[in-house]
N, C-alpha and C positions, 0 to 999 in steps of 0.2 A: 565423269562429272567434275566440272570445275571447283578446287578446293576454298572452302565458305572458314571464315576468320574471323569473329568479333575481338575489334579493339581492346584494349584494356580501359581505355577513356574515350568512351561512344561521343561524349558532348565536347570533347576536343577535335574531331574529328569532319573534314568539309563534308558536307553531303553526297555530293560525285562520288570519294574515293570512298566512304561507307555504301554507297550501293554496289562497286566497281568488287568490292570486297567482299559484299554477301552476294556476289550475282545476283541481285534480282530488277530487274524490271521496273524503275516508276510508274509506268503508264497502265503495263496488263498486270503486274505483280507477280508470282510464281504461278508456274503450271502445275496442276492437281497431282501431275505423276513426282514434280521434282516437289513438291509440300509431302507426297508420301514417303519420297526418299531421306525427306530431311526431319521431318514425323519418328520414321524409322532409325536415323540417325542420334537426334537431339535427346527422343523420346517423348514424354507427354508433356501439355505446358500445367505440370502443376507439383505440388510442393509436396517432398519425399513426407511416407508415413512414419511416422516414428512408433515404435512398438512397445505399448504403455505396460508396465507391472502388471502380472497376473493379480490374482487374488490370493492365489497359492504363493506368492513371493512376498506379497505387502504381510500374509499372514505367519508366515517361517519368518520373517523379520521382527515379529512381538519377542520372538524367542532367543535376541541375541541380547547382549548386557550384562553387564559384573553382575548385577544383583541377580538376576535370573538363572545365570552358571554358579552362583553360591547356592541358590536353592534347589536347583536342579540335582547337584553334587549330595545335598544333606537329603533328600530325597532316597537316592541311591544309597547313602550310608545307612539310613534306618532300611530298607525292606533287607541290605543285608545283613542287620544288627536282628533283624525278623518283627521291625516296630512298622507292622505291615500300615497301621492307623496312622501312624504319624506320615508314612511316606505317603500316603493316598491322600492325606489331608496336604501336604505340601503339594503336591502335583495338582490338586484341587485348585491352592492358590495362582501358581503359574497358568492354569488353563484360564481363569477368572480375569488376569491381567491382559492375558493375551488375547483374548475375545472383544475387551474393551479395547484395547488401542486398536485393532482390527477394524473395528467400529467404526469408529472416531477417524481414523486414517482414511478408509474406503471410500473415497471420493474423486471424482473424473476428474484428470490428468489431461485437459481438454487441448489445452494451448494449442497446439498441431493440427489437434482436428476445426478450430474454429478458424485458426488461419487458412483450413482452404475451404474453408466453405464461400472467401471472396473470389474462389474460382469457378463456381459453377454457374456462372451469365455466360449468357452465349456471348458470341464477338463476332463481329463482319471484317473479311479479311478482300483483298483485290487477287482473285484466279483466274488468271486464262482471261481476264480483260476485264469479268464482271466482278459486281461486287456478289459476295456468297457469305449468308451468316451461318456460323458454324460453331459446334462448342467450344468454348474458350481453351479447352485441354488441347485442341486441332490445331491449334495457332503453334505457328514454329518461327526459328530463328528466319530473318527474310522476308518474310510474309508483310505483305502492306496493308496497314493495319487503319481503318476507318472510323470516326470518334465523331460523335455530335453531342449534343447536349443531355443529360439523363445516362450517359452509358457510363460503364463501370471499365477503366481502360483495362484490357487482358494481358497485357505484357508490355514490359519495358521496350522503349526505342525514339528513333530520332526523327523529330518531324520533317515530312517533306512539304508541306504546307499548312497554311490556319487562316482563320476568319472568324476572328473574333472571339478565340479560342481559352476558354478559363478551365482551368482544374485546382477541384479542394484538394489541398496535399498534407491537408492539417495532422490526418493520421499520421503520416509518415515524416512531417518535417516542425509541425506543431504551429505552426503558420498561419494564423486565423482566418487571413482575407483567402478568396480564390487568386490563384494566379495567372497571370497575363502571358502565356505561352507565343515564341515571335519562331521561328529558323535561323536566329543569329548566334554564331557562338562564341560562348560564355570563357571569361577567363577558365586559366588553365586549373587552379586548385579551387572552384569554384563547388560550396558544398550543395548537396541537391536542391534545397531553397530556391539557391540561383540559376539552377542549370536550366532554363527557360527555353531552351529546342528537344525537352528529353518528354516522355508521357512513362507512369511509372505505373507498374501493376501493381491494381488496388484501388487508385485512384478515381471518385466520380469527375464527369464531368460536369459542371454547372451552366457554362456556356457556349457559342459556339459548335465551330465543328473544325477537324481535320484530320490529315492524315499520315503515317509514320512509317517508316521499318521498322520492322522487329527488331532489334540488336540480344535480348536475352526472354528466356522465357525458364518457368519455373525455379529450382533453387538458384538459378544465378542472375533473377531479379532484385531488385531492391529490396523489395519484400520476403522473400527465398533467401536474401541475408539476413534477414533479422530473423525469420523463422530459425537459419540454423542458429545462430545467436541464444534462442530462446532455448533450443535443444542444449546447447553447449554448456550455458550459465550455470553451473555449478552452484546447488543452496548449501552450506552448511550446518551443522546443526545451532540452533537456536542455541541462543544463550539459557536458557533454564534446562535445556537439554543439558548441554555443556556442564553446567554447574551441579546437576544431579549427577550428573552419569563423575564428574570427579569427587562429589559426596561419597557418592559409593564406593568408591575407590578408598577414599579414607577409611570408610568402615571396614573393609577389607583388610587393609593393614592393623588395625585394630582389632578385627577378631583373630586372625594370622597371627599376632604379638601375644595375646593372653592365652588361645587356645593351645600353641606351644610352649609358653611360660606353664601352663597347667599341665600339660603333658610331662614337661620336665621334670616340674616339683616331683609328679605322682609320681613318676618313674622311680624318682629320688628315693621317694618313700615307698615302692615298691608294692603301689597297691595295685588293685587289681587292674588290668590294661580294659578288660571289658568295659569297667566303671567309669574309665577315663574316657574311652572314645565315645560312651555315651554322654559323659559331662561336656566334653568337647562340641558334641553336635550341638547341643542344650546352649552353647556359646555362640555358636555358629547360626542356630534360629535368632536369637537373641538380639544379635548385631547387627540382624537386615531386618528393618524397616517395612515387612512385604506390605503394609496398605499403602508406602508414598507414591507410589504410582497410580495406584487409583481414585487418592483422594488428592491429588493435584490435576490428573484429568477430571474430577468429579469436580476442583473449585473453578478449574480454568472454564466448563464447560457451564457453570454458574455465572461465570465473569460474561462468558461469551452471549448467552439468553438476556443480561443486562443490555449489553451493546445491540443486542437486536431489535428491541425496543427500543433504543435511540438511532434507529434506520442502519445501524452498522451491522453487516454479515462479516461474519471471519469463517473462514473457511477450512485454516487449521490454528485447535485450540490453542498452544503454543505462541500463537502469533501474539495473542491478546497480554501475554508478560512480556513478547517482547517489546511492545510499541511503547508498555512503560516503561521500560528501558530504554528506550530510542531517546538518543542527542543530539541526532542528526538528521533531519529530515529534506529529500531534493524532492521537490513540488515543479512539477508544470507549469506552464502559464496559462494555455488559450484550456478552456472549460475548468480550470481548477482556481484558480485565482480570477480569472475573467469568468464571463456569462458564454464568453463562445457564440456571442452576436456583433455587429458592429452598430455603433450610434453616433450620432453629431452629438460632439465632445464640446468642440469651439466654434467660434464664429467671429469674423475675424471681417468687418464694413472701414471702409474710407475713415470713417469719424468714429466710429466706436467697435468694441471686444466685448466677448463674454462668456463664460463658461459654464458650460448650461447643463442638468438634467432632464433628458427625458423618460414620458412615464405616456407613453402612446394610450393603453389600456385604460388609465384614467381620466387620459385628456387633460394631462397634466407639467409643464415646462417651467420646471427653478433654474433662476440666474444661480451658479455657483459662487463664481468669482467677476470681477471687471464690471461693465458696466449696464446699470441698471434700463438707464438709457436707450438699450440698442434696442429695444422690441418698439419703442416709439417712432423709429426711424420708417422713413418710407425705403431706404435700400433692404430693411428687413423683411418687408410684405413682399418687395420684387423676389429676394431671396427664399422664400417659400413658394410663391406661383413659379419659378422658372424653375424648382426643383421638384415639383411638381409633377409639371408638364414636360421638363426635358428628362423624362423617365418611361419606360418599359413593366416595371414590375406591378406589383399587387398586393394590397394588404387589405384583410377583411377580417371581421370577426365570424366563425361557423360552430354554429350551436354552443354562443359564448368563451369560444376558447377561438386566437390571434391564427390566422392562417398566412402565412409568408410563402409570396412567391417570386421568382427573379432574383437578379443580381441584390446580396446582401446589402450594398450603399444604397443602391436605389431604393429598397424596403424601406432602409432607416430616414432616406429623405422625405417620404411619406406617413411614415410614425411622427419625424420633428413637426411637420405641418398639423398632423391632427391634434400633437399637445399642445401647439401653439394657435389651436381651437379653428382651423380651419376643415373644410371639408375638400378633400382632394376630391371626390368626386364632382363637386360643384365648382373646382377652379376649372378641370377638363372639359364640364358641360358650357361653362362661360368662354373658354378658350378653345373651338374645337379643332385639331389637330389636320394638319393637310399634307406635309410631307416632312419624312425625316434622313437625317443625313447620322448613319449609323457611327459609332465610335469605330475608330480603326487604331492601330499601332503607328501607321503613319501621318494621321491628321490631329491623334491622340483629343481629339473633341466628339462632344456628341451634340449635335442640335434640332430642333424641334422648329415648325414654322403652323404660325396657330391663326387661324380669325377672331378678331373681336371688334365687335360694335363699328362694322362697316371697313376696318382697316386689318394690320397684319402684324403677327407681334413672332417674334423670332428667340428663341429661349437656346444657349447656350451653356453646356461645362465640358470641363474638360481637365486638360495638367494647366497649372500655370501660367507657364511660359506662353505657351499655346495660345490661352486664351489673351492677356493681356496686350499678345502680339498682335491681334484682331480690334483692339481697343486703341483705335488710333487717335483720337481725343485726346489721350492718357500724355504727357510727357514724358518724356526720355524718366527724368527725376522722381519722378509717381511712379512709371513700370516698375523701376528695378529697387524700389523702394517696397511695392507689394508682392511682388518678386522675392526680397530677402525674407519678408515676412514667412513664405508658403514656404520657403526651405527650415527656416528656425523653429517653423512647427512641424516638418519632416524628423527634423534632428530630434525633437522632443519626443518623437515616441506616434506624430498620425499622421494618417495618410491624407493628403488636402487633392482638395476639388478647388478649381477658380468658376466661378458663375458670371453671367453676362447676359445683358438682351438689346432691341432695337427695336422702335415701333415706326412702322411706318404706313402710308398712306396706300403705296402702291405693291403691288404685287410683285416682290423681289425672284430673281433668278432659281435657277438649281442649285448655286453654289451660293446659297441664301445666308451660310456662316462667314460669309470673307468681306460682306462690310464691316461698317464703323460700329462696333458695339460699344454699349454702354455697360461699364467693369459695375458689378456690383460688391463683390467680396470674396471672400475664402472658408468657405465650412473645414475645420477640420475632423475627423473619425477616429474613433478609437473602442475597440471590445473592451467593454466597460470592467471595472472590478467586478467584485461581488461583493453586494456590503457587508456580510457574516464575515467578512476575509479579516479586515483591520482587529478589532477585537481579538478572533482566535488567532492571529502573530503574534501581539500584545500578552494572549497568554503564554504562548511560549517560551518568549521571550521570560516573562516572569519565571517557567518552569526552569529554565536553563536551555531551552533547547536552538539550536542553532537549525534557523530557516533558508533553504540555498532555492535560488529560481533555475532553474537549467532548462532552456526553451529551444526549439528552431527556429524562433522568430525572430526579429530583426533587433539590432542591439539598441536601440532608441526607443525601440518600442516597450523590450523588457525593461529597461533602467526605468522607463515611465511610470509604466504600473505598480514595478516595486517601490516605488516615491510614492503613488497614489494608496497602497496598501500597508506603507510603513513597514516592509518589508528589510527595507534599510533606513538608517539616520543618519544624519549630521555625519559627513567623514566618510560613509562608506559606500560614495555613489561613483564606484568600480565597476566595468564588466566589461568581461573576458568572450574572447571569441571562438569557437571553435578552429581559426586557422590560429588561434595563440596558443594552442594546448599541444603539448608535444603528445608520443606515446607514453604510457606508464614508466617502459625500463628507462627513457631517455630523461628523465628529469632529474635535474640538481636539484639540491637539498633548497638554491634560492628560487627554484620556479615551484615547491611542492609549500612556501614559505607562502608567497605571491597568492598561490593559489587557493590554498587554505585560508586565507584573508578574503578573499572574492565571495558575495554572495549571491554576484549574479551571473548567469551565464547563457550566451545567444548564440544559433548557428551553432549549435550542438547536433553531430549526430550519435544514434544510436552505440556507438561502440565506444566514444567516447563519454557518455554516460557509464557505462561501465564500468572503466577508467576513473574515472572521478568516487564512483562508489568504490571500488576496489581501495583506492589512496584511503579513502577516510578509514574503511575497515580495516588497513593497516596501521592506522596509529590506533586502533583501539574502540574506535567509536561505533554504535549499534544504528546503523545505517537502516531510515525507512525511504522508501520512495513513491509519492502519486502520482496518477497519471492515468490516461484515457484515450491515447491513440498506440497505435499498432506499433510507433514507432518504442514509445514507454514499456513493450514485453518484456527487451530482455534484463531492462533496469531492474522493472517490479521483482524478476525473476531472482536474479543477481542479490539484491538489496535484503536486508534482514528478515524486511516485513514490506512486504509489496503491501500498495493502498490504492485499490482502483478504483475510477470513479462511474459510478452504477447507471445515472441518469445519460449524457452524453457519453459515456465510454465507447469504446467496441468490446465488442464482445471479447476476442482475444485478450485483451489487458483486461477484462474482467477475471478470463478464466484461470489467468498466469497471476494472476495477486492473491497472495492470503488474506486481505480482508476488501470488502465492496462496501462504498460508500452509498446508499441507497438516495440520498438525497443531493449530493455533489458537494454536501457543504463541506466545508474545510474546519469549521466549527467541529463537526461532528469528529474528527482527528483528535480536538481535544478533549471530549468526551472521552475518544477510545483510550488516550494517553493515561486520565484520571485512572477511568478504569485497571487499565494496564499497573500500574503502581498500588494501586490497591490489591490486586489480584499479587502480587510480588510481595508485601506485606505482609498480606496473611499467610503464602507459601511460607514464607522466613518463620511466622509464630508457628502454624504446625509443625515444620519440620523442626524448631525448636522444641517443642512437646512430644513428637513421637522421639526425635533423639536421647531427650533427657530420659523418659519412660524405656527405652531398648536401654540406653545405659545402667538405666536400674537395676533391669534383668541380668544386664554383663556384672555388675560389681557383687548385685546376690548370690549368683551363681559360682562366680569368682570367690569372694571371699569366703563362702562358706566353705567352697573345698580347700583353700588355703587354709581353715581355720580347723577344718577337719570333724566337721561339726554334719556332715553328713551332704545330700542332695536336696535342697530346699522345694527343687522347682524341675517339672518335668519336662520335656522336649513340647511335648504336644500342649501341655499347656501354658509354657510359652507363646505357645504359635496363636493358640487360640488367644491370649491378651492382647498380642500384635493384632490378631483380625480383627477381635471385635470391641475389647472395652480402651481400645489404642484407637480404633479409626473412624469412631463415630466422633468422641470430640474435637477428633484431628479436620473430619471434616467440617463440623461446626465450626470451627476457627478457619477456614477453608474460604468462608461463604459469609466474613464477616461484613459492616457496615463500611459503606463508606469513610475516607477520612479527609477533608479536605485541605489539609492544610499540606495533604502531601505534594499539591500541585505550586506549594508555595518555597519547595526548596528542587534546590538545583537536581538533575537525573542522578541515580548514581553512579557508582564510577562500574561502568561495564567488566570491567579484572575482578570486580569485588567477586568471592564467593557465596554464595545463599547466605552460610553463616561465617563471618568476623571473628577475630579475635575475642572478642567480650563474649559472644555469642556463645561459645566454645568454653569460657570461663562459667558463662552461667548453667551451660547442661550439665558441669561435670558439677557442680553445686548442688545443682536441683536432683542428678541421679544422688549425691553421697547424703543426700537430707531422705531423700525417698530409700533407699537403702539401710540406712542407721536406723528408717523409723520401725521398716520392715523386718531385717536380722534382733530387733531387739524385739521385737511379738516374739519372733519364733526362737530367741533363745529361752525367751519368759514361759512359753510352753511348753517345750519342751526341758528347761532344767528345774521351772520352777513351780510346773501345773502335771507334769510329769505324762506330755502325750508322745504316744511313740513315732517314731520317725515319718509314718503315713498322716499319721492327726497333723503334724508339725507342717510336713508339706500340704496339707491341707489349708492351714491358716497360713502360711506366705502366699497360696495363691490368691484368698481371697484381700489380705491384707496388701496385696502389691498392688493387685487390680483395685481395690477401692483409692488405695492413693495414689495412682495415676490417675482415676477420675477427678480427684478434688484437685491434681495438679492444674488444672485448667484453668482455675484461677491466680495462678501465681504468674501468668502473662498477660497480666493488664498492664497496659502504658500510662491509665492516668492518674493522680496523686490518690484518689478515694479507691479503698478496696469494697466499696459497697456501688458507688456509682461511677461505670464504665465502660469501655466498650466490651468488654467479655458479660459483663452481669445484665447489659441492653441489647444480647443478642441471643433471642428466643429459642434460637438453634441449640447455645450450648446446654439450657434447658432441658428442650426436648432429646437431646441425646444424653445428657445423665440419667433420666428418666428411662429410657429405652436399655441402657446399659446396665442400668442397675434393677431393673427387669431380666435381663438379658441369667446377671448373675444369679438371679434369685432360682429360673427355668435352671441351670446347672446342678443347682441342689438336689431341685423337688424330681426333674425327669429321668428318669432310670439308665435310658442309654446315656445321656450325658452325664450323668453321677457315674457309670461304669466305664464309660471312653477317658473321662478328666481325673480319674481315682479319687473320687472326693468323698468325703469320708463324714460320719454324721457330726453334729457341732452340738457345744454347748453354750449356754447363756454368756460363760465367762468368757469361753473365746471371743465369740460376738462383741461382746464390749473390746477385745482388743485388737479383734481388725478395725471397727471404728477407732479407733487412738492412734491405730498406727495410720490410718486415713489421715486424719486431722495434722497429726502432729507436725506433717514436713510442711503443711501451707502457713501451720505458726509459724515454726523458726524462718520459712525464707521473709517471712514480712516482717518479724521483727529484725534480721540482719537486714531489707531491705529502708527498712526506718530507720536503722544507725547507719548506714550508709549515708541515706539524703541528709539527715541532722549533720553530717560531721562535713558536709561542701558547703 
């Protein structure tokens, strides 16, 4: 068997020595025995499975993390101190954590399987002379492979013929129009865009028909690269992951620091080692936070049920702080800033211009710009009837919703005619059609030959060139005057058509387009913005965030829209091309300068997207990316916070993004953004109030033994204040109100940690006022009301826990301690009320009176856990009124 080689550059390659190379045949195509040899060689045409997480791994993965091996450990220390309750209640918490992130996590890992589900269309291949449709897995390297209109191409390869041959590539190149497929080949660094003799798997075809070699089938298709792409991309952990997970780490050091400071002293003092390692653990519960993990899953999945109601799905909860975090966002173009239709943009007659809105559906055409004039002209009626009739396609309304059929320009030339209140059905009944001379790549015109009112009316478009060359009236001076025209609106960002007609008396030839035509004008096309677009950049802008375009579409096209979408201003109408970007390791400091200034970018592929996100994630910035063809997986993947878009998407960039835009608007980003920074907000105020309340626990427990004034506070009922009179206001503060003024300052700085320097100033504040008010009940009771060591810990538990509840008012932001956001959020309400229920069941229930050692009380106690409640939200308001007084 003759040895089969695909090139490394199939579209560099003549045709002869690509088939001389694969053996095969143009006329019969392979024979059934060598397609099974090569079947059995290449193996199947479709894309490797990837082997997603058990359940058993996403679940044994709740159970890694500092705070979890700190609880785990003191777990272990009480059943063998024999504090069998304390350790079953600690294991209780870890199961509780770990069930919910289980939860929350358990979600299809799809990407792989959605990418080949574009495999399962059959394909017609050329065997043994005939054509034989066969499943598209059957298709091998060689094989001649047959495309018409409607089919879904099965694998990559080089045309050996076409006829009138278009394919959408928009998934894979971002390219709005279909493309015009020729057997000419393409420069040599020509990115797929251009490579115009290649058909790619994945690919519909919209028109025509032809037929190709195989040159690659499965992973080492076009598509087979990005699939592994999407495998390879590496997420890392969130930035609020990040910043808990080194929270915790501080608190580590922190309990590490005291619980050895304690050990030493005691040692010093030579009391008892048992007493110690129990105070020790009693430090150890104290200093981890067990509800923040649950009530930051429990705010973020508050945050996320918001956004769902505003059409936004997030898919993991994490993602919703990251987006408000996000400074840097790369957006699409074609369905994310555009509508992902194409329309007559311009129009472009002899005496007059005009840039126009259409509105097909309401029968509706606004002049934008230019002249008002041109709808008065008689070259604009020609210009509607000949675009009309020199068309193929279909546009109707069925059961009130637009039905589009045919080539996209064609549709839109039949939308402009109905907003400009004509009826293309009744031009075609007036004109009725008698032969046509189909567009070709070589005549690059299309024309139509029609009857009316006893004579013959001939409707022409085409390129330019073409047409005006057919316009023999025209002087030399006038061609290449509307000539210059049709490229300066090329340059601008649309794709121009020349129109033309001829009426005559007598019944013209078969080659009815090669007289004297009468030039009428130049429509130009362009996939319109979306008008939600302008606004939501505007906000961003406001917000601080930096809007990048990164498209495969043509560089004139992108610069356009981002002009039309205010995407860029004054100054910044730069853009860069995919053959201008080096690789990642090869850029100097002044191409990473250049480029970081750029904020648009064309002729992008897939890997260098990547690239581009990578840079920015290296200097620091929390990278989001949208997007909606297959080509945008491995970006969304790669990027902080994938943002795909739900209405037009594929599937695949649905499944590979953490959040889906249900609506496609680019608006709804800034919804999620608000949201995102509120969700971040209030993480900061709880974790600011479970810190300061866990620090309280550390300094009481602390100082008492330093003070030698006995055990205040128990292991277990510790634990029990962290669960429950610790995590109900924490998550009230969780799920607070919007704020809006957060979308009025710049993102924050991504380095920042949850909590600042001041932040840090203030828990240690908030524990020594909550501690002072606490140690000073229980030295009142016990030296001064004379209760014994059990009574005494009795009242620091309930005195600690009641002033941690009122703590929750000493993090309002706004000048009134009576009107604000902590006092206008019903939650913190209903969870004092719950909590302080919660404490009351403690007293009265028998087994929790005998599990918490709680011991009976008197009137006078009573009064002194209220005081000690009360007293730290005085002092911190009145030092925080000398504070403001004294700025």
């Amino acid at each position: 068997m003759p040895t089969i080689s695909t090139p490394e550059k199939p579209h560099q390659v003549p045709i002869d020595q690509l088939l001389k190379a694969l053996n095969t045949n143009p006329k019969t195509g392979l024979t059934a025995d060598e397609a099974k040899n090569r079947y059995d060689e290449f193996g199947p045409n479709a894309l490797q499975e990837v082997k997603l997480e058990s359940p058993l791994t996403i679940l044994l993965r709740q159970f890694t993390g500092v705070i979890v091996y700190i609880l785990a450990a003191a777990a272990g220390i009480s059943f063998f101190l024999g504090e069998t309750v304390e350790g079953f209640a600690i294991i209780a918490v870890l199961l509780v954590n770990a069930v919910t992130g289980f939860l929350l996590e358990w979600n299809a890992r799809q990407s792989m399987d959605a990418l080949r589900k574009m495999d399962t269309t059959p394909a017609r291949v050329l065997r043994d002379g005939r054509i034989r449709e066969i499943s598209s897995e059957e298709v091998t390297v060689g094989d001649v492979l047959v495309v018409e209109a409607g089919d879904l191409v099965a694998a990559d390869g080089n045309l050996l013929e076409v006829s009138q041959l278009q394919i959408d590539e928009s998934a894979l190149t971002g390219e709005s129009l279909p493309v015009d497929k020729n057997t000419e080949i393409p420069p040599d660094e020509s990115p797929l865009g251009d490579q115009h003799n290649r058909l790619f798997k994945g690919t519909p075809v919209t028109a025509g028909n032809g037929r190709a070699v195989v040159t690659g089938i499965g992973q080492q298709t076009e598509l087979g690269k990005i699939a592994t792409m999407v495998k390879d991309a590496k997420r890392s952990a969130t930035p609020l992951e990040a910043k808990l997970d080194a929270l915790a780490k501080v608190l580590i050091w922190v309990t590490v620091g005291l619980a050895a400071l304690f050990l030493v002293v005691g040692l010093f003092r030579k009391e008892e080692p048992f007493r110690l390692i129990e105070t020790a653990l009693a430090l150890a519960i104290a200093a981890i936070p067990e509800g923040m993990s649950v009530v930051a899953t429990i705010a973020l999945a508050y945050g996320m049920l918001r956004l769902a109601e505003k059409k936004v799905i997030v898919k993991r909860l994490s993602a919703v702080e990251t987006l408000g975090g996000t400074n840097v966002i790369f957006t699409d173009k074609t369905g994310t800033l555009t509508q992902n239709r194409i329309e007559v943009n311009t129009l472009q007659l002899p005496d007059a211009n005009a840039e126009i809105e259409v509105d097909a559906e309401a029968g509706k055409l606004t002049i934008i710009a230019g002249n008002l004039s041109v709808i008065e002209s008689d070259a604009y009626q020609q210009l509607i009837r000949v675009g009309v009739l020199c068309n193929n396609a279909d546009y109707d309304s069925v059961e009130g919703k637009p039905k589009e059929v045919g080539d996209p320009v064609e549709v839109s030339l039949l939308k402009f005619a109905i907003a400009a209140g004509h009826s293309p059905d009744q031009i075609i009944t007036n004109f009725p059609r008698k032969a046509e001379q189909a567009f070709s790549s070589d005549t690059r015109i299309m024309g139509t030959l029609h009857t009316h009112e006893g004579g013959y009316f001939v409707a022409v478009k085409g390129a330019a060139e073409e047409v005006l060359e057919r316009c023999q009236s025209l002087s030399e001076k006038d061609r290449k005057a509307y000539y210059d025209i049709s490229e300066k609106m090329a340059v601008d960002g649309l794709r121009t058509l020349a129109f033309a007609f001829r009426e005559t008396s007598e019944k013209p030839g078969d080659n009815f387009t090669d007289g004297d035509l009468t030039y009428i004008g130049l429509i130009g096309f362009l996939d319109p913005p979306r008008t939600e677009v302008t606004p939501a950049l505007k906000a961003c802008r406001a917000a601080g965030i930096k809007v990048i375009m990164v498209t495969g579409d043509h560089p004139a096209t992108a610069l356009t829209i981002a002009s039309k979408v205010n995407l860029i201003e004054p100054g910044e109408e730069m853009v860069m091309t995919g053959k201008d970007l080096k690789p990642l390791d090869q850029l100097t400091e002044a191409d990473k300068t250049k480029l970081l200034a750029c904020r648009v970018f064309a002729r992008v592929s897939p890997a260098q997207k990547l690239d581009m996100i990578d840079l920015y994630q290296q200097q620091g910035d929390i990278v989001g990316m949208t997007g909606d063809g297959v080509n945008d997986a491995p970006a969304l993947k790669k990027s902080d916070i994938g943002i795909a878009m739900g209405l037009r998407g594929t599937q695949v960039a649905a499944e590979t993004a953490d959040m889906v835009l249900k609506d496609d608007s680019f608006a709804s980003i800034v919804s999620a953004i608000a949201q995102g920074r509120v969700i971040f907000e209030n993480i900061r105020k709880f974790v600011l109030f479970l810190l300061s309340c866990n620090l309280s626990e550390i300094f009481v427990v602390t100082f008492a033994g330093f003070l030698n004034v006995g055990n205040p506070l128990l292991p277990l009922q510790i634990l029990f204040i962290n669960i429950v009179t610790d995590v109900f206001p924490a998550l009230a503060l969780g799920v607070g109100r919007e704020n809006s003024s957060l979308m009025q300052q710049p993102p924050r700085d991504p380095k920042t940690p949850i909590m600042d320097g001041y932040d840090w100033r203030m828990v240690v504040f908030y524990a020594l006022a909550m501690t002072a008010s606490v140690l000073g009940a229980y030295w009142l009771g016990t030296r001064e009301l004379g209760l014994t060591a059990k009574e005494g810990n009795n009242l620091t538990f309930y005195a600690l826990s009641f002033a941690q509840l009122m703590h929750v008012f000493n993090l309002r932001s706004g000048r009134s301690f009576f009107v604000n956001e902590i006092t206008r959020n019903l939650y913190i309400w209903y969870a004092l009320l719950l909590c302080l229920l919660i404490l009351a069941l403690t007293y009265y229930i028998p087994f929790l009176h005998k599990v918490l050692s709680i011991q009976p009380m008197t009137t006078t106690e009573l009064w002194l856990i209220l005081a000690a409640g009360f007293a730290p939200v005085l002092l911190v308001q009145i030092v925080k009124g000398i504070i403001r007084l004294g700025k």
